[in-house]
C-alpha positions in Angstrom: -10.2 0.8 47.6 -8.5 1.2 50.8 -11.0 3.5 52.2 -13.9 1.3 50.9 -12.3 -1.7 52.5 -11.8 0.3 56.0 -15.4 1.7 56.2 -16.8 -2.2 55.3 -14.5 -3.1 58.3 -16.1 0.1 60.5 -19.4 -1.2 59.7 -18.4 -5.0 60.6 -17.0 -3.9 63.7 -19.9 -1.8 64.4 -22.2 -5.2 63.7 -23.7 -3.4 60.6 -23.4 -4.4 56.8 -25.3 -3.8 53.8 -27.7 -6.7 53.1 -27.6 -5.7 49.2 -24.2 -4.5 48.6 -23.1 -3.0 45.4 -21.7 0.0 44.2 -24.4 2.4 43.9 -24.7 1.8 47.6 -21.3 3.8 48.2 -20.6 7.5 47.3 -17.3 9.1 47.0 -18.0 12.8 48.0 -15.3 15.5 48.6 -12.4 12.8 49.3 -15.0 10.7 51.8 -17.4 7.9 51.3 -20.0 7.5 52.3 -22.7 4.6 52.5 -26.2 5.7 51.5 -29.8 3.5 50.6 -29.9 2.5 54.3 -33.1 1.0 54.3 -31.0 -1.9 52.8 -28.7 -1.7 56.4 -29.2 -4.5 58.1 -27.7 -4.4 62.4 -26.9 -6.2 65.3 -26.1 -5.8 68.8 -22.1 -6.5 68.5 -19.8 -7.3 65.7 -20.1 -9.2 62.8 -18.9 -12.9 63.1 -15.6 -13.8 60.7 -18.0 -15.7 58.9 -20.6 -13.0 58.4 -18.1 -10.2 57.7 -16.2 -12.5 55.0 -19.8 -13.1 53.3 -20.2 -9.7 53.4 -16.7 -9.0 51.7 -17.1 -11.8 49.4 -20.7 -10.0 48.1 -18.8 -6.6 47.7 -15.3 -8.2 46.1 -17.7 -10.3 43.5 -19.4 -6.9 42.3 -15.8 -6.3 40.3 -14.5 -7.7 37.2 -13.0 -11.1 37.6 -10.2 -9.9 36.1 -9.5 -7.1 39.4 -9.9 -9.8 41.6 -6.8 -11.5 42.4 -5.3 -7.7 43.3 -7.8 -7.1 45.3 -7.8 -10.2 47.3 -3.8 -9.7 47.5 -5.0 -6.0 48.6 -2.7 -5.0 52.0 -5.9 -2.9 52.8 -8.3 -5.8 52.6 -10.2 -5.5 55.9 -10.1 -9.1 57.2 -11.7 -9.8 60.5 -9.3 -9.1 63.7 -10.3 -12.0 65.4 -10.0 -14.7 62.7 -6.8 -16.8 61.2 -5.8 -14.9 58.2 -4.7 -17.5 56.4 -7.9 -19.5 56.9 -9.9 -16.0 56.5 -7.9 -15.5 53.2 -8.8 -18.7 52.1 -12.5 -18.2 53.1 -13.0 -15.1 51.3 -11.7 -16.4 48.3 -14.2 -19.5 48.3 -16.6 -17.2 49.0 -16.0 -14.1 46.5 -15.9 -16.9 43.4 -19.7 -18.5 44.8 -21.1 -15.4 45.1 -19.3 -14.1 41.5 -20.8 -17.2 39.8 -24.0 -16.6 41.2 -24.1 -13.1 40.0 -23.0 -13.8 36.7 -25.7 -17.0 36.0 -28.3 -14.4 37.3 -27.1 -11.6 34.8 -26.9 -14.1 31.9 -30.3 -15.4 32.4 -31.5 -11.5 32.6 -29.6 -10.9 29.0 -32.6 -13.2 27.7 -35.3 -10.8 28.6 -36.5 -7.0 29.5 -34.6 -5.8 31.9 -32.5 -2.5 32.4 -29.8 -2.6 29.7 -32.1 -5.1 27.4 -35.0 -5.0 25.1 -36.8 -8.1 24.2 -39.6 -8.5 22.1 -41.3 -11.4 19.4 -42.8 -11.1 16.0 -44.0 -13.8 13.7 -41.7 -16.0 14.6 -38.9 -13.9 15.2 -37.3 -13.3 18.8 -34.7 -10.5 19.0 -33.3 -9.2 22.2 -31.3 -5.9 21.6 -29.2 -2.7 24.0 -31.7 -0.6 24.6 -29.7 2.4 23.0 -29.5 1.5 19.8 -31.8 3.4 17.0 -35.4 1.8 16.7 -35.7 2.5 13.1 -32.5 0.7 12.4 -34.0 -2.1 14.4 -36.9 -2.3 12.6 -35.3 -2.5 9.2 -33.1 -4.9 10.7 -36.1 -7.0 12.2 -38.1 -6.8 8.8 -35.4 -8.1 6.4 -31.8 -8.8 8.3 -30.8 -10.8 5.0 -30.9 -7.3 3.0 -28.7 -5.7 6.0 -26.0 -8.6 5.5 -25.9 -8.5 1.7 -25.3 -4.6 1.6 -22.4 -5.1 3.7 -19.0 -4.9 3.1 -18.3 -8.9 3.2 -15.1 -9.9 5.9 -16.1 -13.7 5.8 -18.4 -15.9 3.0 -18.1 -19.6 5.1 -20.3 -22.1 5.0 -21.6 -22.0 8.4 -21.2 -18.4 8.8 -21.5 -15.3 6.9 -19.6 -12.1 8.1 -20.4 -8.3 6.9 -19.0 -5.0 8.3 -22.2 -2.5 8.2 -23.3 0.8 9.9 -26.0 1.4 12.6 -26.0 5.3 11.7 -22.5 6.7 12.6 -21.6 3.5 14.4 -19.3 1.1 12.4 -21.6 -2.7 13.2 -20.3 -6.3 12.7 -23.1 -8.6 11.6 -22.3 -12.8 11.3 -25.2 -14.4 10.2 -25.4 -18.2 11.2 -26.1 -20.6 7.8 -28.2 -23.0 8.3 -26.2 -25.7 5.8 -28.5 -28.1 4.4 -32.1 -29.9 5.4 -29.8 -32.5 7.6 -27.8 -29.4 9.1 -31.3 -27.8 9.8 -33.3 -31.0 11.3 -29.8 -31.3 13.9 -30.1 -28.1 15.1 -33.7 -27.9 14.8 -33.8 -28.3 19.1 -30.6 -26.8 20.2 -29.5 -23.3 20.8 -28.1 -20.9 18.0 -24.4 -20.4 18.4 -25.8 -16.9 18.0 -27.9 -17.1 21.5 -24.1 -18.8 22.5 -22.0 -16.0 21.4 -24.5 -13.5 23.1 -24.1 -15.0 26.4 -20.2 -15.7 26.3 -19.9 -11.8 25.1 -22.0 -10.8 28.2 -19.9 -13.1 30.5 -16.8 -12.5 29.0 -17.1 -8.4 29.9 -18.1 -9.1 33.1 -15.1 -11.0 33.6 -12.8 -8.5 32.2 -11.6 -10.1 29.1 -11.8 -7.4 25.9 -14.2 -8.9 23.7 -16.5 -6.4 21.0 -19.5 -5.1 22.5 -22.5 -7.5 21.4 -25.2 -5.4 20.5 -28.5 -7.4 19.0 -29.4 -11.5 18.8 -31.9 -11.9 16.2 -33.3 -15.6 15.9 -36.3 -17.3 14.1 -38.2 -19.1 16.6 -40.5 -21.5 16.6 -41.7 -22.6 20.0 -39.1 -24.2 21.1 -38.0 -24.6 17.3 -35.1 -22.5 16.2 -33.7 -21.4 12.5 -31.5 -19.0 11.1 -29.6 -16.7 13.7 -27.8 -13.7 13.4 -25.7 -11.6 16.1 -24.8 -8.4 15.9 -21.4 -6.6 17.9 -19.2 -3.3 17.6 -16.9 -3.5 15.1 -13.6 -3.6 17.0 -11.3 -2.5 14.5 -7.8 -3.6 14.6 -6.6 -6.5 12.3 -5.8 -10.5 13.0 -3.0 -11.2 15.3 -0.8 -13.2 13.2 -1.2 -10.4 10.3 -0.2 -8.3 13.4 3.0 -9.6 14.5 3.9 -10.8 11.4 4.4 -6.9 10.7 5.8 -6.3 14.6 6.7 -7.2 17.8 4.3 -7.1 20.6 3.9 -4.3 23.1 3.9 -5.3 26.5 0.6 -4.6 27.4 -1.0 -6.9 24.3 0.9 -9.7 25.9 -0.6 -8.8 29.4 -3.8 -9.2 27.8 -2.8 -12.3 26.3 -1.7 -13.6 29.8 -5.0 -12.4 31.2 -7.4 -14.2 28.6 -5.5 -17.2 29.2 -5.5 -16.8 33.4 -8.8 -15.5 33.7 -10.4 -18.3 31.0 -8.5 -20.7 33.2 -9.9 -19.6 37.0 -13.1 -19.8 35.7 -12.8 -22.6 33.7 -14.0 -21.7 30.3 -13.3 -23.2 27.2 -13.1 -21.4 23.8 -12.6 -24.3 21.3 -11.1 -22.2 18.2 -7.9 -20.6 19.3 -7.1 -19.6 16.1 -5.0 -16.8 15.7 -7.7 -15.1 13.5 -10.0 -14.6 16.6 -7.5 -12.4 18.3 -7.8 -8.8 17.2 -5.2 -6.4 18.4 -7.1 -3.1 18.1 -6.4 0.2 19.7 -8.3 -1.2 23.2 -5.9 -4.0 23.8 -6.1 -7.9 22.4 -10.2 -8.2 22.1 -11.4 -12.1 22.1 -14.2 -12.8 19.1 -15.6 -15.9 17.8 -17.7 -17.0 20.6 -19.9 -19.2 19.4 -19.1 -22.3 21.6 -17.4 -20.8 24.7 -18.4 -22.6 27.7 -17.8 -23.1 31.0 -16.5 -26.6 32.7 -17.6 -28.0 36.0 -15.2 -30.7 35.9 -11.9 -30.0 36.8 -10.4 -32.9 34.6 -12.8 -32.3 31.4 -11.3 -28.6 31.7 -8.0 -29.7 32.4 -8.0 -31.4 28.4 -10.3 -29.0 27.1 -7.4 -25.5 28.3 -4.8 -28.0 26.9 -6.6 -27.8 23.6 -7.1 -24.4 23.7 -3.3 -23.3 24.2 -2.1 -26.4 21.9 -4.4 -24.1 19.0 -3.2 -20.8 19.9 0.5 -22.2 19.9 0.2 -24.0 16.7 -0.9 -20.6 14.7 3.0 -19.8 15.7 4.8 -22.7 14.5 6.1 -20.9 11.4 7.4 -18.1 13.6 9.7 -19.7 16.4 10.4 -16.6 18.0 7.1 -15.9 19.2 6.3 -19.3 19.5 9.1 -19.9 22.4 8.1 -16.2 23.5 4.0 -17.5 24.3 5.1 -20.5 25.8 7.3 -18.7 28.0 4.3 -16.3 28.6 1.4 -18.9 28.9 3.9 -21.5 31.3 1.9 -21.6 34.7 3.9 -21.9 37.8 2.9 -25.9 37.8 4.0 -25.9 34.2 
């Protein structure tokens, strides 16, 4: 990072930057880097402006994780402009790295919806299912032509009334597939115009990766469609493995790093302002990868400060109140979740 930082500041210095930065632009190669797709290089006849090299900086800080962010706006090597107030430069970039994240993000989430790269999309009598483009095609197919016979094979985790949750295999791959009930004829006329908490869940996963936050990998939407009509959904993710978290630490204490991911989900979910709703122990899974986040189906994000302000209350009152039997690790997550304004 330092060395990427110090070329970006090379190139600033030199008035160059790359119009379309991101990481396949840069190559590490015998200990250097290198920049390479010039035709993207855009130049000038004398150095970048603070203003233009923080945009810059802000573009190649937002192509992280949100959850690297923080260190590497903290970053001693962080190139900021000589001739600029570093305070005020600080400040600047840190505005400007969040825009520029969000803006990547809503672009990326709207892409998750059709053919692109990573995504298949395609529409059959009445059915709309967007799926990795890995995964087996006869699998798919089956899936497509009868996902109902899929769910009913599977080993059963969850029989609810507005959800039904199996454990099945796409070949050697261990699959979780949750079906979303449609309860009666009211149930179905309500949601009749809305989106599937499937189509929900698929976007949150998507967002929730690129944030950082360990959540399984979602793999297929599948939703009856008619024009802008919508039925039964179903969503499909990696089976993360691992078991509930107050099963968990019922049996043992924490390890430090599944409290750093605890921490995390809570800060991260916070700086972006995202709610979960359900904080329920039950959609914490400590697995060998860490604390993974599940049960998306109406994680959203908050534009207003004081609607997210009650809505982050909510959401650590619920993950507190699973511990209320245990006052050990009750007092130990309020400890852990206490923010330096309280």
């Amino acid at each position: 990072m330092a060395a990427s930082f110090e070329l970006l500041s090379k190139m600033h210095r030199a008035g160059l930057w790359q119009a379309d930065i991101h990481f396949d632009n840069f190559l590490l190669a015998g200990g250097n880097l290198h920049v390479i797709d010039n035709a993207t290089i855009r130049q000038q006849s004398k150095a970048l402006s603070p203003e233009q090299a923080i945009d810059n900086m802000a573009a190649f800080i937002a192509q992280f994780p949100w959850r690297e962010r923080a260190a590497l706006l903290s970053s001693p090597a962080l190139g900021l402009p000589i001739s600029a107030d570093k305070k005020t430069a600080r400040s600047s970039l840190e505005q400007r790295s969040r825009s520029i994240w969000w803006q990547r993000a809503d672009k990326y989430l709207k892409k998750v919806f059709r053919n692109c790269t990573d995504i298949a999309v395609s529409r059959h009598r009445g059915w709309y299912l967007a799926h990795q483009r890995t995964l087996d095609e006869i699998w798919l197919e089956r899936f497509k032509a009868a996902p109902d016979s899929l769910v009913v094979k599977g080993e059963l985790l969850k029989d609810g009334n507005s959800a039904t949750v199996v454990r099945s295999r796409i070949g050697e791959r261990s699959v979780i597939i949750k079906r979303y009930n449609i309860k009666n004829a009211g149930h179905r006329v309500r949601r009749l115009f809305r989106e599937t908490r499937a189509s929900n869940a698929w976007r949150a996963a998507h967002l929730l990766q690129m944030a950082g936050i360990k959540t399984p990998e979602p793999l297929v939407l599948l939703e009856q469609r008619r024009g802008p009509m919508r039925g039964v959904s179903y969503l499909v993710t990696a089976d993360a493995g691992g078991e509930e978290m107050l099963d968990a630490y019922q049996r043992r204490e924490p390890t430090e790093p599944e409290l750093e991911d605890v921490r995390e989900i809570f800060r991260i979910m916070g700086e972006l302002q995202l709610c979960h709703g359900d904080f329920k122990a039950k959609n914490f899974l400590v697995t060998d990868l860490g604390v993974q986040l599940i049960d998306l189906d109406v994680l959203h994000a908050v534009n207003s400060k004081s609607s997210f302000a009650r809505c982050a209350r909510q959401d650590r009152e619920r993950f507190l109140r699973n511990w209320y039997a245990h006052p050990a690790m009750e007092a130990r997550f309020k400890n852990l979740l206490t923010t330096p304004d309280g």
